[in-house]
N, C-alpha and C positions, 0 to 999 in steps of 0.2 A: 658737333658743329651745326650752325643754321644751314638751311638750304640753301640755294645758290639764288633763287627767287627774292627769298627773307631778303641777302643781302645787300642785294639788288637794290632794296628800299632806299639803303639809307650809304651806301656806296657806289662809286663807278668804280670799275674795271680800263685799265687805260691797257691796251695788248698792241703788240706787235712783235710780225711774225720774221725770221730768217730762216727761209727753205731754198734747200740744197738739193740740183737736181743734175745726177753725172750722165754726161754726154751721149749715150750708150748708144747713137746710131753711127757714130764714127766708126773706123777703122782703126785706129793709132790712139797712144797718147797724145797729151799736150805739150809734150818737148821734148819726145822720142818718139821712134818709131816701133815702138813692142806693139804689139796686138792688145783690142782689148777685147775679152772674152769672159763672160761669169761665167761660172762654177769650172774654169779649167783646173788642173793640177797646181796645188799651190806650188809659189815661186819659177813658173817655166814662163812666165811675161816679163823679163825682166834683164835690164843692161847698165850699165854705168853712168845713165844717165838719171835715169828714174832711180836708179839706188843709191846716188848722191858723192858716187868715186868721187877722190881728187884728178882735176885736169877735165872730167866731161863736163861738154859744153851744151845748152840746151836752145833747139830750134824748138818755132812756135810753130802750134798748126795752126793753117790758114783756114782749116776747115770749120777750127771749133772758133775762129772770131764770126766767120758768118754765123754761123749759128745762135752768139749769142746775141750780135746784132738783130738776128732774126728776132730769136724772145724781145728783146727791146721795143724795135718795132711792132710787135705782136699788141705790147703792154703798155703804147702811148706814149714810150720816153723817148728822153733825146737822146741821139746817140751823139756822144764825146768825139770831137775829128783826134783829139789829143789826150791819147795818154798811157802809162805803162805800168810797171810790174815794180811790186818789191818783196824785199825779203822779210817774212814774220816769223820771227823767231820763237821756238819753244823746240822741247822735248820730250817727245814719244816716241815708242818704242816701234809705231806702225810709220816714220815719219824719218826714214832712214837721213836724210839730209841733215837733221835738225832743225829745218825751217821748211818752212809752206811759202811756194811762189803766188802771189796773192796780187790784188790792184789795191793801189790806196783810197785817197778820200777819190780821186776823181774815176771813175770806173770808165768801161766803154758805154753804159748804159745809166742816164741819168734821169730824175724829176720824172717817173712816169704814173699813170694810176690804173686802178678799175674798180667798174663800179657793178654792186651786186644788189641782184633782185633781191631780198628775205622778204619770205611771205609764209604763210603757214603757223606752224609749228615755230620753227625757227623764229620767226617775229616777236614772239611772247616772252625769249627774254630781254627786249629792249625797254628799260622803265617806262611805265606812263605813256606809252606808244600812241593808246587810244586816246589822249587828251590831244593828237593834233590830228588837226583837218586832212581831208585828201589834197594833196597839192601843197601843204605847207612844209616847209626848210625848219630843220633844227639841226644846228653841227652842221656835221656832216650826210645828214640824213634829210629823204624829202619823203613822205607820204603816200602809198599808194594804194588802192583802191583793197588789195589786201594781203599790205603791209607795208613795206616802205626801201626803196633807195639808197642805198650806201656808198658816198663815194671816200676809197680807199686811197691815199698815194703810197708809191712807190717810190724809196730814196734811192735807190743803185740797182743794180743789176751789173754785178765784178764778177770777175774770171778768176779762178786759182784750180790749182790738183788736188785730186782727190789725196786722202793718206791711205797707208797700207787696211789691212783686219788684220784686227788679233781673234784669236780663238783662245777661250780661258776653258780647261780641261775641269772637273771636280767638284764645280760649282753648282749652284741652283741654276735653270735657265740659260746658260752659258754665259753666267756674267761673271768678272772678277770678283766677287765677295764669294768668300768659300773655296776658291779654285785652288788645287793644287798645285798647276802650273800652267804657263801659257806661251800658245804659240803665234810665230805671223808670216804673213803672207803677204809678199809682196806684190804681185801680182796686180793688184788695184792702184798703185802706188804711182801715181802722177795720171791719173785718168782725167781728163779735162771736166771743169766741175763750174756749176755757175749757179753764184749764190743769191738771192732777191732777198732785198732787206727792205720791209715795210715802214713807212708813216707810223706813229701811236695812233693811226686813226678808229681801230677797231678796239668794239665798247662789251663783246660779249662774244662767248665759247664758239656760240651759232655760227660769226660773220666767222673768225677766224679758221672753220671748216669750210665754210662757203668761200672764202677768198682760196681756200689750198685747193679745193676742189675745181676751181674757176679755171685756178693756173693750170691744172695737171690737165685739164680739155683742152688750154690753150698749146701746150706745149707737148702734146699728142697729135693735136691736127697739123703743126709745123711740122712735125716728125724728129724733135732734135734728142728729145731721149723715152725708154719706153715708160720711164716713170712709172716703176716695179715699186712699191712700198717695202712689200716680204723681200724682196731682194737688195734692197737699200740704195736702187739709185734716186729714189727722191724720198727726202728726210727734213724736219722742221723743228725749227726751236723755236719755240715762245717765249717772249717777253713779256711778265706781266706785271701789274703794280695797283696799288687803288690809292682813291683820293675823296673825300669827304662830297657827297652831293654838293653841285655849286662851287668845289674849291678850285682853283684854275690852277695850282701846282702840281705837278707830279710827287708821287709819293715813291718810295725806294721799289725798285724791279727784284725779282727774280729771273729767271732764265731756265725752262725745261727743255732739255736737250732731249734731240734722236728721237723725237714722236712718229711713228712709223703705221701709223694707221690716222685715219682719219676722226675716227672714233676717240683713239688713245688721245690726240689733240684734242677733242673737248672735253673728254673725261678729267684730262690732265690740269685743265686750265680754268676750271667746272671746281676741283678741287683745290686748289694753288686759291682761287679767288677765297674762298670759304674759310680756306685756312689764313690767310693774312689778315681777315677781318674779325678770325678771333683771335689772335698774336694783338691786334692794335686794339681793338674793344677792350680788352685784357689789361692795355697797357706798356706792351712788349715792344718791342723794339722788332722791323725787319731789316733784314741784312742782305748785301747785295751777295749775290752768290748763284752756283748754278745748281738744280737740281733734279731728281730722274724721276721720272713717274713709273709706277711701279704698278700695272694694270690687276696682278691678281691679290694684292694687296689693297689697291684702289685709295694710293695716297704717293705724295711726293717725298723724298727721302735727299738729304743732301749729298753731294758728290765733291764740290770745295769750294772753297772762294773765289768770286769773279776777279778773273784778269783784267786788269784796262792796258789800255791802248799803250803803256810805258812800259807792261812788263814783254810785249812783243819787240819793242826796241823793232820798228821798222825801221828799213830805208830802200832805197833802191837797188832794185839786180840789177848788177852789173855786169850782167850779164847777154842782160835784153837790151836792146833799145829803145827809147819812146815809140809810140805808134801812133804816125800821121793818115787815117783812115780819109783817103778823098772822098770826093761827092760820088764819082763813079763809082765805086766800091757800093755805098751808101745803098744806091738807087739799084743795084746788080741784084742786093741782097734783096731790097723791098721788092721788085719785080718775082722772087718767088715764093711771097706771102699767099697762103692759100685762104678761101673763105673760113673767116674764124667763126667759130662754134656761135657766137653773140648775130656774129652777119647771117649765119643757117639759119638762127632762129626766127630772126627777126623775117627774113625771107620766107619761114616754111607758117611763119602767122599770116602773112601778107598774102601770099601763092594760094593759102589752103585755107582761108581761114579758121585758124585754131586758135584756140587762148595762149595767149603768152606763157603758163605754167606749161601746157601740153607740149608748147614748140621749145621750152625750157628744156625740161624732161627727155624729148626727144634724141635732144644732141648732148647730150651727157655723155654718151657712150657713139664715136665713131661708127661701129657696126649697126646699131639702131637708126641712127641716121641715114646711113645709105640705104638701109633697110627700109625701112620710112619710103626714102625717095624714089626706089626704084618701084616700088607698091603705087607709090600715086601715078608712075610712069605708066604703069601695065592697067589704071583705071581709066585712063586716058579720058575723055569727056565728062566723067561721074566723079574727078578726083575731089573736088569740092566737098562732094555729098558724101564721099566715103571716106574723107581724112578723120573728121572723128571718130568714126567707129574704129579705122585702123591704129590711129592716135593710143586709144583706150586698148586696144589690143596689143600693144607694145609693151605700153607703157605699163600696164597691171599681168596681163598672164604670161606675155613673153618673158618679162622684168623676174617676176617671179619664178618661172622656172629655170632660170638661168641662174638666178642665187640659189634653186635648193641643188643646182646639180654644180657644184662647184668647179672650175677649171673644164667646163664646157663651154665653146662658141658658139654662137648664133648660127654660122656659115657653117658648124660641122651638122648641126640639129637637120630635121626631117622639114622642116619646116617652112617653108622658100616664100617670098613674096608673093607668086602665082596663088599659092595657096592659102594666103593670108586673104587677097582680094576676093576668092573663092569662098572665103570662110564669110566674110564681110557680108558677102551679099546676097548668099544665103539666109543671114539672118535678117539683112533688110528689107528681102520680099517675106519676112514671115514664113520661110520654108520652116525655120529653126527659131528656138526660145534662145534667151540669151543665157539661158542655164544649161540648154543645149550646147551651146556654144563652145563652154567652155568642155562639155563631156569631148563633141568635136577633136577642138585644141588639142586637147592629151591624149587623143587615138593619134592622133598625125602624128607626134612628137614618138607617139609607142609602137604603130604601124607601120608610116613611112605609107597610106594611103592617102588620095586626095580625097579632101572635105566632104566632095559631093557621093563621093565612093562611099564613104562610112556613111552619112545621111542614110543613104540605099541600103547598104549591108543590114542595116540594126533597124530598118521601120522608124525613123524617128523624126517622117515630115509632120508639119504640123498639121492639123487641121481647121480650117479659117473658112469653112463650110456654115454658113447662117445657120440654117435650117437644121443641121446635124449636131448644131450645139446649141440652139434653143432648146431640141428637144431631150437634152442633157437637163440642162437648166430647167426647165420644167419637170423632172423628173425629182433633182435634187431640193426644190422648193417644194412639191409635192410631201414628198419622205420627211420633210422637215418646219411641218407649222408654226411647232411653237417658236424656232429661232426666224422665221419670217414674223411673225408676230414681235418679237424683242427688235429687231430690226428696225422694223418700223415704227418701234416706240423711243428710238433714240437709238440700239447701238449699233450705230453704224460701223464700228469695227469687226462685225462679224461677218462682213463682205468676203475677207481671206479666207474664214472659213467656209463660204458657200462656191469659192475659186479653187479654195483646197479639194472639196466637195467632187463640183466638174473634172477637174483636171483626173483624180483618183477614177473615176467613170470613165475618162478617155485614157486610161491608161499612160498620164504624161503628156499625150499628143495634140492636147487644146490649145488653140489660140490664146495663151493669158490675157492680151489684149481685147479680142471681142471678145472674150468671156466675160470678161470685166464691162465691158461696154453693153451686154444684151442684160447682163445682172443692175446693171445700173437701173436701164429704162425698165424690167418686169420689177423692180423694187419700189418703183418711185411713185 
């Protein structure tokens, strides 16, 4: 197959996403009262209500409509004063009732959007990006200094339960092809669950990471689920389809289900694109259907035919009532909207001046952000001057040691704010190299010392003494004619080695900076 670049040429990608994200900070289901609890004992959550007896009757939680009112709110939409539940019919085996209590066309949560930075990396796969100006609109897209604006809608945000797990015993992976047999658990089985179903606004693998990763910030800082991937409370299917550059029709979709990583979403949708373009290049015919991506195989594999909307045979529970949601309610909810991850940013560029990518970056991750925050707290008059370095110190050595130590927090680490600011300004008077710095970093992380303790312990102030490293510098020019000589006849890139030079003579402990600055003027 061509790459996904190639394709790009001479194809669009029309995506959109439906991701599913179960409640997980509640207490109860969605119309019982069982506890919900992962990884408890399979089947000890469970009553005649969630397991679909004859004669149980199901109450709503009032807890999970705020909530998803909240997401709504969170996401721009309108919330619906009016509207209720029906019954979608099918049959699984995880899905004791035979039907999924679900919203129809009209959800609680309607018309909403968001709109996402791509810049970087991520920008490059949007065709012909570089043919528009800063500031100029295409689509959905506007231009930005570097790379561009995406604005995304949102059609719904509906309420329904979760369905049970199966566990397939014998298989590869624990999936049913190969299994010998399989078990379930009910226990998950009406867990309140709310699903966001996108615009086809999104044109490429990139956005479609970038919008799930948007949400899962957004719906962390409300607090409405922990939005666990590995653990399956937030889960995404892609829709995806191409259409001839310039042709304004949709072309037939597929559907990749249960994308449980982030990665897997664009690998998945990266590949699905590549493969449909040679299926039609070909000649072939696409077929609507759904299909699994298959990460170590690194290809999509069919699973069956798409369902439409007749073979669920909706109609109303008659069980529910309609929901007339007043303004009070409304306003109850929006009153405990917290600063969204977008307002933090925008705030900690404004507050501290930082680049938009840094205050980006920042608020990725809750922890880092307060962490951030209370750092600039404890700089109190200097916060300005010292949000980039601490910015940069988050964002690259904190960032990374936090990915290579897997299922470690920030707040459990050695590592505390005080000490961050400590580290900072150390290296801002030149006590410390920025190579230092990072030696620093990973004593405190492996110590549990402060910054200025280890400086001490190991001899590794700097020295930024003139007169003590000219006469470095004169020494090393000295010992070294003939590359002063080459120097001066053009290569001036052998400057690093006359700083290599110094630095090896002061045992590491030089100023790189005026070393660099007294090599200048005795070269020049």
């Amino acid at each position: 197959m061509r790459s996904l670049e190639e394709v790009l040429v001479d194809w669009e990608a029309v995506i959109g996403l439906e991701i599913h994200a179960e409640l997980t900070t509640l207490e109860t289901k969605m119309f019982c009262n069982c506890k919900l609890e992962f990884g408890a004992d399979p089947n000890t959550h469970t009553c005649p209500v969630c397991l679909g007896l004859p004669g149980a009757l199901p109450v709503p939680n009032r807890a999970a409509i705020e909530s998803i009112v909240l997401a709504g709110l969170a996401t721009n939409c309108d919330i619906e004063k009016r509207s209720m539940f029906y019954r979608k019919n099918y049959m699984y085996p995880d899905m004791p009732k035979n039907f999924q209590t679900t919203q129809g066309p009209v959800a609680f949560c309607m018309r909403g959007h968001l709109d996402l930075d791509v810049d970087g990396p991520a920008a490059k796969e949007r065709y012909q990006l570089d043919k528009l100006e800063v500031g100029q609109e295409r689509e959905n897209i506007v231009r930005t200094d570097s790379g561009y604006k995406a604005h995304v809608g949102i059609t719904r945000i509906h309420m329904e339960e979760d369905a049970g797990k199966m566990v397939h015993l014998g298989g590869g992976e624990g999936r049913i092809a190969g299994a010998t047999h399989s078990l379930v658990d009910y226990n998950r089985a009406g867990t309140p669950l709310i699903e966001l179903v996108t615009e086809p606004d999104l044109r490429t693998p990139e956005e479609a990471r970038l919008f799930m990763q948007k949400l899962r910030q957004i719906y962390l800082a409300i607090g409405i689920s922990d939005c666990s991937m590995e653990e399956g409370s937030l889960r995404c299917d892609g829709n995806v389809s191409l259409r001839r550059r310039g042709a304004k029709e949709f072309g037939t979709k597929t559907e990749l289900k249960n994308m449980n990583s982030f990665k897997n979403l664009h690998d998945g949708l990266a590949y699905e694109i590549c493969r449909q373009a040679e299926v039609l290049e070909e000649g072939g015919q696409i077929y609507q259907e759904t299909r699994h991506w298959d990460p170590s195989q690194k290809r999509t594999i069919v699973m069956r035919v798409k369902e439409t909307a007749d073979d669920y045979r909706l109609f109303p529970e008659p069980d529910l009532a309609p929901y007339d949601l007043s303004d009070e309610f409304i306003e109850s909810v929006r009153a405990k909207l917290p600063e969204l991850p977008e307002q933090k940013a925008t705030r900690f560029a404004q507050d501290y001046a930082l680049s938009a990518y840094d205050a980006r970056h920042l608020v990725e991750h809750r922890e880092t952000a307060a962490f951030f925050e209370e750092c600039m707290q404890l700089a109190g008059a200097d916060a300005v001057t010292l949000s980039k370095p601490v910015a940069n110190l988050i964002i690259n050595d904190v960032t990374a040691y936090l990915n290579a130590n897997e299922g470690v927090v920030l707040a459990d680490t050695q590592f505390t704010p005080a000490r961050a600011i400590e580290l900072v300004r150390l290296l801002a008077d030149d006590t410390i190299s920025s190579k230092q710095a990072k030696e620093v970093f990973a004593a405190v992380m492996e110590e549990g010392l402060d910054p200025s303790a280890i400086v001490e312990a190991r001899g590794m102030k700097q020295v930024s003494d003139t007169g003590a490293i000219e006469a470095v510098i004169d020494g090393v020019l000295a010992a070294n004619p003939d590359k002063v000589e080459q120097y001066k006849g053009g290569k001036t890139g052998l400057i690093g080695f006359f700083v290599g030079q110094c630095m090896k003579e002061m045992k590491g402990q030089g100023n790189p900076k005026v070393i660099n600055e007294l090599l200048a003027k005795k070269l020049s």
